[in-house]
C-alpha angles and dihedrals in degrees: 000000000000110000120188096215137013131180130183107236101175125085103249130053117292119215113218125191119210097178139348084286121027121069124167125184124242113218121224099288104006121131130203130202135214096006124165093219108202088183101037086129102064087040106045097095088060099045139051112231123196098207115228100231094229088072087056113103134247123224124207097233130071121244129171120236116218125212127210 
């Protein structure tokens, strides 16, 4: 999934997978932009992800969306 931002937020080093091959580690607060995160699912709970809105999916029916 392609995330605009992510932080780590945990106190130990995060491994992050951007593809089948390639991993980097993600020290204690550092943030990342624009990633494509292959494991985003098994992170998620030690990092704080900004979504990019094109991941997002797009359902077949309208709906309205209401503001406050």
């Amino acid at each position: 999934m392609i995330v605009r931002r992510i932080k780590n937020m945990s106190g130990f080093d995060v491994p992050i997978e951007l593809d089948e091959r390639t991993t980097v580690v993600m020290k204690h607060g550092e943030e990342y932009k624009n990633l494509n995160v292959d494991n985003l699912e098994k992170i998620k709970s030690f990092v704080s992800v900004e979504y990019d809105l094109s991941e997002v999916p797009i359902l077949e029916n309208k709906r309205k969306i209401l503001f406050d």
